[in-house]
C-alpha positions as CSV (number, residue, x, y, z in Angstrom):
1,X,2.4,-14.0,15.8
2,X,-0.3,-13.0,13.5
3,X,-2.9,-10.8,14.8
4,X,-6.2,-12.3,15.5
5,X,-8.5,-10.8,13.7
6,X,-8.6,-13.2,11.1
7,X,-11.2,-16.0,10.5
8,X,-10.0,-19.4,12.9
9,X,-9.2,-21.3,9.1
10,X,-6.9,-18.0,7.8
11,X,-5.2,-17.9,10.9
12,X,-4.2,-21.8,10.6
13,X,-3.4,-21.7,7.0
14,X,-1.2,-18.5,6.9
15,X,1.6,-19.4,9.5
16,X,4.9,-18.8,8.5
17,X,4.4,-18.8,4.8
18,X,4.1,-16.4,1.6
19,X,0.3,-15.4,1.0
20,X,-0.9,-14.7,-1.8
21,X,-2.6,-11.6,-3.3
22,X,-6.1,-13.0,-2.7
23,X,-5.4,-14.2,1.2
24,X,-4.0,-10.6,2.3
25,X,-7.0,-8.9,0.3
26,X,-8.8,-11.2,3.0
27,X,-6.6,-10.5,5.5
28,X,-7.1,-6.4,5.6
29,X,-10.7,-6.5,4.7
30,X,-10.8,-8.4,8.2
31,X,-8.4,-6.6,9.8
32,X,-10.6,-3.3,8.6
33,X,-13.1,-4.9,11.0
34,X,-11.1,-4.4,14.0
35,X,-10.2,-0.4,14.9
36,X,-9.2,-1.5,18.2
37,X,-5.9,-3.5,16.6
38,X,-5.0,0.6,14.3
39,X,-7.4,3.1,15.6
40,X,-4.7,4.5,17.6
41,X,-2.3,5.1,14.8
42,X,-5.0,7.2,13.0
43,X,-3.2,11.0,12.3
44,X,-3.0,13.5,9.9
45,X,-0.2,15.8,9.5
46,X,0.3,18.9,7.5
47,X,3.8,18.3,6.8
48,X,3.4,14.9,5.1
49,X,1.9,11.5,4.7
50,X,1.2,10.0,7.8
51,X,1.9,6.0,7.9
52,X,2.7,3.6,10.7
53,X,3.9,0.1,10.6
54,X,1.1,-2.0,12.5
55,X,2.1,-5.2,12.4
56,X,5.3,-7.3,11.3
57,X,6.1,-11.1,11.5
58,X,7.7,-13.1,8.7
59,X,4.7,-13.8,7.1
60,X,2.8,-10.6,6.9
61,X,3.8,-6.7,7.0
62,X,0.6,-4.5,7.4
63,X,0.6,-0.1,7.4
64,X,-2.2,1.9,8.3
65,X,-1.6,5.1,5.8
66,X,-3.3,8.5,6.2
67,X,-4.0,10.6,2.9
68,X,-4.4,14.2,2.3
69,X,-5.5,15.9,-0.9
70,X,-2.0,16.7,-1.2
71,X,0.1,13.1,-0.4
72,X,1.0,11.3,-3.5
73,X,3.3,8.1,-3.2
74,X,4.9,8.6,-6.9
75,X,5.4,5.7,-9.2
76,X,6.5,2.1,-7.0
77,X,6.5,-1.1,-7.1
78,X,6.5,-3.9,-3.9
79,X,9.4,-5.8,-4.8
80,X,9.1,-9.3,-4.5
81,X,5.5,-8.5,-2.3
82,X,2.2,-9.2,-3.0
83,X,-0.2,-6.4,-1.9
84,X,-3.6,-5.5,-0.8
85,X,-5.2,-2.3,0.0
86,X,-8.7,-1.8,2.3
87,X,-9.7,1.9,2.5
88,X,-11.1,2.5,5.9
89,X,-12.4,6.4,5.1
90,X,-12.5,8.4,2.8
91,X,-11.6,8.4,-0.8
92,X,-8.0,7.1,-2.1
93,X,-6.5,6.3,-5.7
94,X,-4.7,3.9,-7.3
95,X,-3.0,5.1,-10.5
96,X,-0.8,2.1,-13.0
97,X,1.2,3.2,-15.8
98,X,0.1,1.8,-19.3
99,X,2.3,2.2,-22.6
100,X,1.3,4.4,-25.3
101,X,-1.7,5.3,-23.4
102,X,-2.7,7.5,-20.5
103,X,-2.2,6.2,-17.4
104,X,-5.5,4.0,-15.7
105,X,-7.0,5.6,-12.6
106,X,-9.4,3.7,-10.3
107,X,-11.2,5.6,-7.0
108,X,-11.5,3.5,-3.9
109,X,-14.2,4.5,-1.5
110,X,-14.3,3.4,2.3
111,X,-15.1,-0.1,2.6
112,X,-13.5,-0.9,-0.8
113,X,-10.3,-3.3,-1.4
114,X,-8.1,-3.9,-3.7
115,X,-4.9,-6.9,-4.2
116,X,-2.1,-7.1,-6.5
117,X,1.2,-8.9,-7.6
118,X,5.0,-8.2,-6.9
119,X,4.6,-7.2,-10.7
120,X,2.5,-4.8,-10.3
121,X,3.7,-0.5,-10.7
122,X,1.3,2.0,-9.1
123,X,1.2,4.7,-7.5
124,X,-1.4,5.9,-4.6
125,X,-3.0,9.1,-3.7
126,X,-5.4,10.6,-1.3
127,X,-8.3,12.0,-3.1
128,X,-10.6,13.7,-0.2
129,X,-8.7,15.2,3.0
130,X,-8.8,12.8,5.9
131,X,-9.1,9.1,3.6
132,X,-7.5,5.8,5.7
133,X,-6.3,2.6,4.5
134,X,-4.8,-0.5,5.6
135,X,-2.1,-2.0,3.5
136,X,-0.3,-5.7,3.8
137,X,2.7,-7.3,2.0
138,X,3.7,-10.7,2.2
139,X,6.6,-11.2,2.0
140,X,7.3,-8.9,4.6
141,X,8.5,-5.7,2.6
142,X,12.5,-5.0,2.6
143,X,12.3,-3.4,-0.6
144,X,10.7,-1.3,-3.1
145,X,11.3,0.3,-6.5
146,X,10.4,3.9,-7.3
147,X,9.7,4.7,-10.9
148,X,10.7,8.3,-12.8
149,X,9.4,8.4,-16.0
150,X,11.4,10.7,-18.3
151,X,9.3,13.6,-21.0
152,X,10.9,11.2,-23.4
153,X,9.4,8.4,-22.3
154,X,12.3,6.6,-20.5
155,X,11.3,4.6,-16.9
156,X,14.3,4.3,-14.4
157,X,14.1,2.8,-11.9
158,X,16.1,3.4,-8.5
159,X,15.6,1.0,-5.0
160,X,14.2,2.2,-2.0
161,X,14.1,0.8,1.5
162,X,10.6,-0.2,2.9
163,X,11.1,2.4,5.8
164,X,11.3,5.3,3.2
165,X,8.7,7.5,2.5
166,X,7.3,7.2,-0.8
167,X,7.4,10.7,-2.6
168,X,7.4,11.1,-6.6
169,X,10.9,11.5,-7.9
170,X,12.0,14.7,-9.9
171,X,14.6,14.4,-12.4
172,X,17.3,15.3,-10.3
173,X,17.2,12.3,-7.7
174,X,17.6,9.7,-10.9
């Protein structure tokens, strides 16, 4: 069952099927709305990322992900999963590789969102100590692809499961 913090129409329409990258951007700026539904999974550890799986059904899979200065997912992709991001607190980054050219940054500030494709390689980062965010795939994630780009230019590319934490790769884990 979907949580119900969604508007009465999203709720009807999203029942049991694929959303797309536009209805889960919806879907976690509403959700952002209710801290009653993640507030509870809100921690910071000095150790690592923290992230905790909020909410899974077969249509949706949403993560509430706590960012230090110093957490950095690495180069990913979703999959076969659409995306969207809403950033709860404090300041978080979304980085995508670009050929012959240096890589585009955009800064996401608290009450700021962001959707994208199952095409779509980026990697996230927390930019001030303490920053929030609410992420949710649909399909339901099973897998993702971590990216290592090589000094000579080469990408590889190596599965993950979607219960791994995202870390950037060094050369010898390819």
């Amino acid at each position: 069952m979907t949580p119900t913090v969604l508007s009465p129409t999203l709720q009807r329409t999203i029942q049991s099927r694929t959303l797309s990258k536009q209805e889960l951007q919806t879907y976690v700026e509403q959700l952002s709305t209710s801290p009653e539904l993640w507030q509870h999974h809100v921690a910071f550890d000095t150790d690592g990322r923290h992230y905790a799986s909020v909410f899974r059904d077969d249509t949706v899979d949403v993560w509430l992900l706590c960012w230090n200065t110093s957490d950095d997912t690495g180069w990913h992709d979703h999959d076969i999963s659409s995306g969207a991001v809403a950033v709860i607190q404090g300041l978080v980054r979304e980085t995508t590789p670009r050929l012959s050219a240096e890589p585009m940054t955009s800064d996401f500030t608290a009450g700021a969102s962001f959707c994208f494709g199952p095409e779509h390689i980026h990697r996230m980062s927390g930019v001030v100590d303490g920053s929030v965010s609410i992420h949710a795939y649909s399909p339901p994630l099973w897998r993702m692809g971590q990216y290592r780009f090589s000094r000579e230019g080469v990408m590889r590319r190596m599965s993950v499961s979607y219960a791994d934490e995202l870390r950037p790769l060094d050369e010898a884990t390819l």
